[in-house]
N, C-alpha and C positions, 0 to 999 in steps of 0.2 A: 504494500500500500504506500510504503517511502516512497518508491522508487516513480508509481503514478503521478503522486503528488507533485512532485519535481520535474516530471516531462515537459509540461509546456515550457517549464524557464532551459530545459536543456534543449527544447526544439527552436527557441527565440534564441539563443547564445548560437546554435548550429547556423540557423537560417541570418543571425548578421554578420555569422565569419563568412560564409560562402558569398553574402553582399559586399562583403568588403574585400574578399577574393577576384569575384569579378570587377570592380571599382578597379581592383590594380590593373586588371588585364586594357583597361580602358587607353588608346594610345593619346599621347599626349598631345591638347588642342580639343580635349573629350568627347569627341565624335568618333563612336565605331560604326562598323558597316555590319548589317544585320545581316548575320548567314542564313541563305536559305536551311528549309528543312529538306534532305534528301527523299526523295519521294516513296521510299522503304516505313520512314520517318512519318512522312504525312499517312501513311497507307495503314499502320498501326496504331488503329483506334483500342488497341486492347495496353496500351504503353501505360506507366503511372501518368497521372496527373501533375505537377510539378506542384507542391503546399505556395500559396501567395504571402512574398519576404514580407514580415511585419516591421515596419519601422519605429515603432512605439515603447519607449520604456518601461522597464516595471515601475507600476503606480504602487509609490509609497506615502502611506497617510497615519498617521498619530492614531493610536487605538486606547481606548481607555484602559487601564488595571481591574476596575468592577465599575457594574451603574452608577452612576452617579456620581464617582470620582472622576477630578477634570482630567482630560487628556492632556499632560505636558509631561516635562522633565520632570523627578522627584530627587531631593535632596535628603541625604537621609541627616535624622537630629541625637538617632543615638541607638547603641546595638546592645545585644547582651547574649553570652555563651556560656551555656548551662547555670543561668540565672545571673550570671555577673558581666556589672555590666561592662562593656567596651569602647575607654572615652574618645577612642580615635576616630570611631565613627560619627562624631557629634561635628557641628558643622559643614556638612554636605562632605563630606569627605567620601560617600557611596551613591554615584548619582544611576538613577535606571530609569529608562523610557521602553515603552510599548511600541512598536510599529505592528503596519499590517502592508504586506509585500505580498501584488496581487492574491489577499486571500490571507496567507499563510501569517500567521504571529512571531513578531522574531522583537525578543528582549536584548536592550543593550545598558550594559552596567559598566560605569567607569570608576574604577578605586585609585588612589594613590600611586597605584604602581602602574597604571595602564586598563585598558578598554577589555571586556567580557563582554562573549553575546554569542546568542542561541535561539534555536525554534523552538517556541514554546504553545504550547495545547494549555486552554484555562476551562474546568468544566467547573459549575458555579463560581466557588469562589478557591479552587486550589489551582494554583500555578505549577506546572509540572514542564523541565526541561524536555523536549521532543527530539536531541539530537545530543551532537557532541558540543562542549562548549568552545566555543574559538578563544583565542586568547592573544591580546597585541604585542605585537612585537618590542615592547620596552619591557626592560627587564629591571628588578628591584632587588637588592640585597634587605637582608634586616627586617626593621620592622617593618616597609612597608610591603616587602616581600610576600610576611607571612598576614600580613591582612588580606592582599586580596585574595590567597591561597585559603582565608579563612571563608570569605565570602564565592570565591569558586565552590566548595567545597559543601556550602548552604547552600547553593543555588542546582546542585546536583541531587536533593532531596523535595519531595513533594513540599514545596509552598502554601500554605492557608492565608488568605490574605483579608483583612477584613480593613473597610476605608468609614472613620468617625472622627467629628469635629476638625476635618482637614487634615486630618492626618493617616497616612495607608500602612499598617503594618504587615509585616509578612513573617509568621511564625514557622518553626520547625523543630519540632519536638521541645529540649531548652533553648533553642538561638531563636532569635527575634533580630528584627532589622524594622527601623519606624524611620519613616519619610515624612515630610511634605511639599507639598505642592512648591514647582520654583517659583 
């Protein structure tokens, strides 16, 4: 069912390399001469159909966390692991947005140390990773190393999230992680 899901962006990735394939073949002064079709060519009506190249980008749009919570970036104001708490996440130090790319939910979490992000499936109200987590290319020693290794690490277990008085928390088991709204 992955693998469905992800067809049409691997057939739009296919269909603008082969546009930009022929783009190259284009001689310079951008005028080509239209080859006829050999009449072998014309004469088999039973040939594939050629898919029509789509020019259009993936539509990417702001998705909310739960009803009712605004769609934006979140800041987080304070965390806690296995009930204590963890003051480096206080002042936005854990920022996560929702997108929705044609369809599909993909979280993006930036820590200290660099950008996480994943496809995520939300059924009410638990957030659950859908894939592998990516992880950016900036690399951290130390503390803030093992922060966002703390938060990789929470965001690899089923999320329950509940959003009150402007604030969206997201629990798991003892760790918690609490946002607001930027």
């Amino acid at each position: 069912m992955d693998r469905a899901r992800h067809l049409p962006l691997k057939i739009s990735v296919l269909l603008a390399s082969l546009l930009m394939t022929s783009c190259a073949a284009t001689p310079p002064g951008g005028q080509s001469t239209p080859t006829p079709l050999s009449t072998s060519a014309q004469a088999d009506k039973s040939a594939p159909t050629p898919l029509p190249a789509t020019t259009s980008q993936p539509q990417q749009t702001c998705a909310p966390f739960l009803p009712g919570a605004p769609c934006t970036t979140y800041d987080s104001v304070s965390a806690a692991s296995n009930g204590k708490a963890l003051p480096w996440a206080a002042n936005g130090a854990v920022k996560a947005q929702l997108t929705s790319i044609n369809g599909e939910l993909l979280l993006t979490v930036r820590t200290p140390c660099g950008p996480l992000g994943a496809p995520v499936v939300i059924k009410g109200n638990i957030l659950t990773v859908a894939g592998k987590i990516a992880t950016g290319a900036e690399g951290c020693v130390g503390a803030e190393g093992y922060q966002r290794l703390w938060v990789q690490e929470f965001l690899k277990r089923p999320i329950a999230m509940t959003y009150e008085s402007g604030k969206l928390l997201w629990s798991s088991g003892e760790d918690s992680l609490t946002f607001k709204a930027e």
